[in-house]
C-alpha positions in Angstrom: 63.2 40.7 -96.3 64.4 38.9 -93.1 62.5 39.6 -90.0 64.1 38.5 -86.7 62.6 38.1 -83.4 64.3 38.9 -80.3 63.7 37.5 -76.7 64.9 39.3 -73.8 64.6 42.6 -76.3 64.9 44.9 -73.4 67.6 43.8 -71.2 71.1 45.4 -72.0 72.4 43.1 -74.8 68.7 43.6 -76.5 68.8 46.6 -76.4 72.2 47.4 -78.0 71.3 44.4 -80.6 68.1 46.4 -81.8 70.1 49.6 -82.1 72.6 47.7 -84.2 70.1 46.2 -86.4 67.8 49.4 -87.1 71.6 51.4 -87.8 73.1 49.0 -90.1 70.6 46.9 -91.7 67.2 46.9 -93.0 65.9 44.2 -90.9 62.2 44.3 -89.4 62.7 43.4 -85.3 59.8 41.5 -83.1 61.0 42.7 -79.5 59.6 39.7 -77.2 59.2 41.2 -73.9 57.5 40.0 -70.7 55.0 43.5 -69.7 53.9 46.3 -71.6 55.9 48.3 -69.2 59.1 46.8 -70.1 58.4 48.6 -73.6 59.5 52.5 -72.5 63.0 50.7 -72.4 63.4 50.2 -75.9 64.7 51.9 -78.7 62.1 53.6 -81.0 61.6 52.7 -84.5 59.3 52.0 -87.0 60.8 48.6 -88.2 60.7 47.4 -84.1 57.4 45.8 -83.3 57.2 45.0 -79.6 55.5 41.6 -78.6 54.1 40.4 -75.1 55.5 37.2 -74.8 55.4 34.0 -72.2 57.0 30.6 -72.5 54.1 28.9 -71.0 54.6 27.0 -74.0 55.9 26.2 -77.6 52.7 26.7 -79.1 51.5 30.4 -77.7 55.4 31.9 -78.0 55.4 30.5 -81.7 51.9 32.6 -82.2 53.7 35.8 -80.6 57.3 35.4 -82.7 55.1 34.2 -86.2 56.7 35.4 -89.0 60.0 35.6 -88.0 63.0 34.3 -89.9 65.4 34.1 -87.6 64.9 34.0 -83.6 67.5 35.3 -81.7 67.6 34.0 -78.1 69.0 36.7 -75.1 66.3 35.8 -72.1 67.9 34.3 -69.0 68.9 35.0 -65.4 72.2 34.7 -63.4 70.4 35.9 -60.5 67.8 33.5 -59.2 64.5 34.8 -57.3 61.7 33.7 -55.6 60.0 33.2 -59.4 62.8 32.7 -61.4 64.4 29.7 -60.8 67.4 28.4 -63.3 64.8 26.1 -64.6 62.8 27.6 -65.9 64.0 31.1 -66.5 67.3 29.5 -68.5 66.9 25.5 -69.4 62.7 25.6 -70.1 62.4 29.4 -71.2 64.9 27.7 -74.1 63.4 24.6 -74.7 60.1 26.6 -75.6 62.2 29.0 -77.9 63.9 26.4 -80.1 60.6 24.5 -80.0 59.0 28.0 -81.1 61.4 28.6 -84.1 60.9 25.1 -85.6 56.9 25.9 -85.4 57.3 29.0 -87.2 59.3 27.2 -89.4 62.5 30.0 -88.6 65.4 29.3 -91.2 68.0 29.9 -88.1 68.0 30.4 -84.6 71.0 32.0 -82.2 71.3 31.7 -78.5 73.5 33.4 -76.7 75.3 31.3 -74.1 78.5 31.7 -71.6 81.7 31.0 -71.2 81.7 27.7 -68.9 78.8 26.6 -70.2 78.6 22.7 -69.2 75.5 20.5 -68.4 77.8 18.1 -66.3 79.0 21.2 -64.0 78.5 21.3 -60.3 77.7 24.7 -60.8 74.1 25.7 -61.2 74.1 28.2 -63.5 76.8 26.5 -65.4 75.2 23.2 -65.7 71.5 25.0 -66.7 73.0 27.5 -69.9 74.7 24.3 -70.9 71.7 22.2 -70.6 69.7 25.2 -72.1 72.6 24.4 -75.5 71.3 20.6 -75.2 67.9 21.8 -76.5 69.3 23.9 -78.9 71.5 20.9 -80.4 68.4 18.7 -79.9 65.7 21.6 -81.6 65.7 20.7 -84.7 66.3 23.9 -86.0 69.8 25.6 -87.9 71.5 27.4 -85.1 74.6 29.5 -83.5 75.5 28.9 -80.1 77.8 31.9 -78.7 79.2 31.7 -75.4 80.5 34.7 -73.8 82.7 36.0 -71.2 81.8 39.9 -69.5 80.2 42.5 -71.1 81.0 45.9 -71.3 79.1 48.4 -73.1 75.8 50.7 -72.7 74.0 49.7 -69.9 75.6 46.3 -69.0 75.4 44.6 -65.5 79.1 44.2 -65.5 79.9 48.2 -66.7 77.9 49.3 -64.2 79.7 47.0 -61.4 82.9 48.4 -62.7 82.6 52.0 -63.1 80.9 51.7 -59.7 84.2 50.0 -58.0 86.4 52.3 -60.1 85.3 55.8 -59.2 85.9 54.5 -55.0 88.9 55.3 -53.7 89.0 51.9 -52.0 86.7 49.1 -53.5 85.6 45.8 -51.6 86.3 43.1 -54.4 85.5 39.3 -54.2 89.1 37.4 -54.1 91.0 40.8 -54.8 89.9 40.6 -58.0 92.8 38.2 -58.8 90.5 36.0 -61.5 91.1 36.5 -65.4 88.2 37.7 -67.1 88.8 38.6 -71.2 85.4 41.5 -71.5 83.9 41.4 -74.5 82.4 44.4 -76.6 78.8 44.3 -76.0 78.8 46.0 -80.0 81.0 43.3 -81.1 78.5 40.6 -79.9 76.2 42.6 -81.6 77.9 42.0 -84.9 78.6 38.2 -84.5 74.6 37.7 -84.1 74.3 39.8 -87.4 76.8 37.3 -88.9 75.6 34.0 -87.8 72.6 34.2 -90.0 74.0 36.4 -92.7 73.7 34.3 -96.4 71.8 31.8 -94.3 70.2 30.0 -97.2 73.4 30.5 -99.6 75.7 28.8 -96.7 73.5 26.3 -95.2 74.7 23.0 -96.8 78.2 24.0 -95.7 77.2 25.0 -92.0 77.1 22.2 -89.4 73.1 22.1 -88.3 74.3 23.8 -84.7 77.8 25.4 -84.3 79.1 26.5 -81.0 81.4 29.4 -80.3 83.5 31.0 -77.7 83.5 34.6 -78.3 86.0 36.4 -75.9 87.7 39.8 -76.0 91.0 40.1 -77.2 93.0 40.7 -74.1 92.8 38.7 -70.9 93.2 40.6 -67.6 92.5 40.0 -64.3 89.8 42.1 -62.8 91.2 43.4 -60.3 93.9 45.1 -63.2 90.8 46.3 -65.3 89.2 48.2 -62.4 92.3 49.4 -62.1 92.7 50.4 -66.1 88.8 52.2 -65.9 89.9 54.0 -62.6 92.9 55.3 -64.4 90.7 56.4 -67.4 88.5 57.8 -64.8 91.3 60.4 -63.5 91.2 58.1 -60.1 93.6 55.8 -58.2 91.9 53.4 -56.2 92.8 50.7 -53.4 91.8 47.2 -54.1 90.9 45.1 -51.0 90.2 41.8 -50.9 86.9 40.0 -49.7 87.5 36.4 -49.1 85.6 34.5 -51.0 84.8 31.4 -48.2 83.7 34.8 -46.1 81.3 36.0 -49.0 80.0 32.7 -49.7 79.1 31.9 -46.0 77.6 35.2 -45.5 75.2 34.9 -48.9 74.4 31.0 -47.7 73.3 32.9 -44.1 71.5 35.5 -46.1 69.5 32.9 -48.1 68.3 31.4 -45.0 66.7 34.8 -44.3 65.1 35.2 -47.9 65.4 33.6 -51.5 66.7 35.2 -54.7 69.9 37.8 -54.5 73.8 36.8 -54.7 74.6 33.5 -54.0 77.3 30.9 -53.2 76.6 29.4 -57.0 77.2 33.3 -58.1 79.9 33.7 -56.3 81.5 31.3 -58.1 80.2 32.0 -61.4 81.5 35.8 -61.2 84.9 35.1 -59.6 85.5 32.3 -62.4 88.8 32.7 -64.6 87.5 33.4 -68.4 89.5 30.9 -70.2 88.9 30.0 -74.1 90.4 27.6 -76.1 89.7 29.0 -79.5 88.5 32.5 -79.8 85.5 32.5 -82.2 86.2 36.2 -83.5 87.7 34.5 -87.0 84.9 32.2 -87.8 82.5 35.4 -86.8 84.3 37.2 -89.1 85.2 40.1 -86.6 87.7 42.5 -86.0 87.5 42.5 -81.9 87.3 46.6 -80.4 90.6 47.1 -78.0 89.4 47.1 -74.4 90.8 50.4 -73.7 88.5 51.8 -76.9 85.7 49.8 -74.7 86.3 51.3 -71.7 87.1 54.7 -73.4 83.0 54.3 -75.0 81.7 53.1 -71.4 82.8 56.4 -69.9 81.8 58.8 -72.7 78.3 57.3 -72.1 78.0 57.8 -68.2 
């Protein structure tokens, strides 16, 4: 029976992901999580074992994930604070977790990544997730890179920032919202993690040792047209108005002179980013992609 061990079990894409797996499959779960108290947030089952875990270092995470099959890879920060620098929370925090997985001797490992991904950028956050793909390529260990655009489902960052601008009857938005973004089902990425390791040991001489996807939504839309989509789900009509961008960067660089950590010039540019794929990986997944209006339609049945 494959057992799978999850980091970042409790943030929004864990916590769907364990729902998914204790619904449809018979998998055991080891739900890495940083605190005891970050354990009230996750779903309860009897086949979901949570796990205190650190990356302080290859060794003590591989004692914490040991027995695991497959490791599946969710922790990392957008959002830097005064402890959680890109770093560490996103390029070491992944080193340590491929480095983990070969010690436990894990048949398959699958990190999920982002769309613009690139260790070259000039970007930060960019240049980190794609340096944190570097150590997956360089792990040692069978893997599934997915990068991914917006998520929208359950409790996700970028739901929440949307419902919240939708239900306004005139909503502040970086740019006017005129940047492409192509949300993908947090449910859906769900189901392509399931399907990177499914028939793992049948399929392996076929696989390339680390595969990279782009896993998108299937329609591309620029924000400022989706909040106005949920806000016309919603029963609302709401007036967009632009922020300029130069104007929100200066005031976060002014605002990081006062304190470190919250939104900044690098996140700016990271959320006001068009979402642009080559190749959407939904074929190679083997997924039928939800419409976003069925997406939305779920976020607002949940509220």
């Amino acid at each position: 029976m494959t057992k799978i061990a999850i980091t970042g079990a409790n943030s929004s894409v864990g916590v769907n992901l364990l729902r998914t797996i204790v619904r449809d499959t018979p998998f055991d779960v080891i739900a890495g999580i940083r605190s005891e108290k970050a354990s009230v947030t996750l779903p309860t089952s009897p086949r979901i074992e949570p796990r205190i875990i650190s990356y302080d270092n290859a060794a003590s995470l591989a004692s914490s994930l040991a027995d695991a099959d497959v490791v599946v890879h969710l922790a990392g920060i957008l959002i830097e604070t005064k402890h959680s620098k890109y770093i560490n929370s996103n390029i070491d925090a992944t080193t340590v977790a491929v480095a983990a997985a070969k010690n436990i001797g894990a048949k398959h490992f699958v990190l999920v990544s982002v769309v613009g991904a690139d260790a070259q950028s000039e970007n930060a956050y960019f240049a980190s997730k794609g340096l944190a793909e570097v150590a997956v390529k360089q792990g040692g260990v069978p893997a599934n890179i997915i990068r991914t655009p917006i998520l929208l489902g359950g409790n996700t960052a970028g739901a929440q920032a949307l419902v919240n601008a939708a239900k306004k009857t005139k909503a502040n938005v970086l740019g006017g919202g005129n940047y492409t973004v192509r949300p993908l089902d947090v449910d859906d990425l769900s189901t392509a993690i399931l399907h990177c390791f499914e028939n793992m040991d049948g399929h392996s001489k076929q696989r390339p040792q680390v595969a990279v996807h782009e896993l998108a939504g299937p329609e591309s839309i620029t924000y400022r047209r989706l909040i106005e989509l949920v806000a016309r789900m919603m029963g609302n009509e709401v007036a967009i108005r632009s922020v300029p961008i130069w104007l929100a960067k200066l005031a976060a660089r002014l605002k990081g002179l006062l304190r470190s950590g919250g939104v900044t010039p690098t996140v700016i540019d990271v959320i006001t980013a068009d979402e642009i794929i080559a190749v959407n990986a939904d074929i190679d997944l083997r997924l039928t992609l939800t419409p976003l209006e069925t997406t939305v339609r779920k976020i607002l049945e949940q509220r």
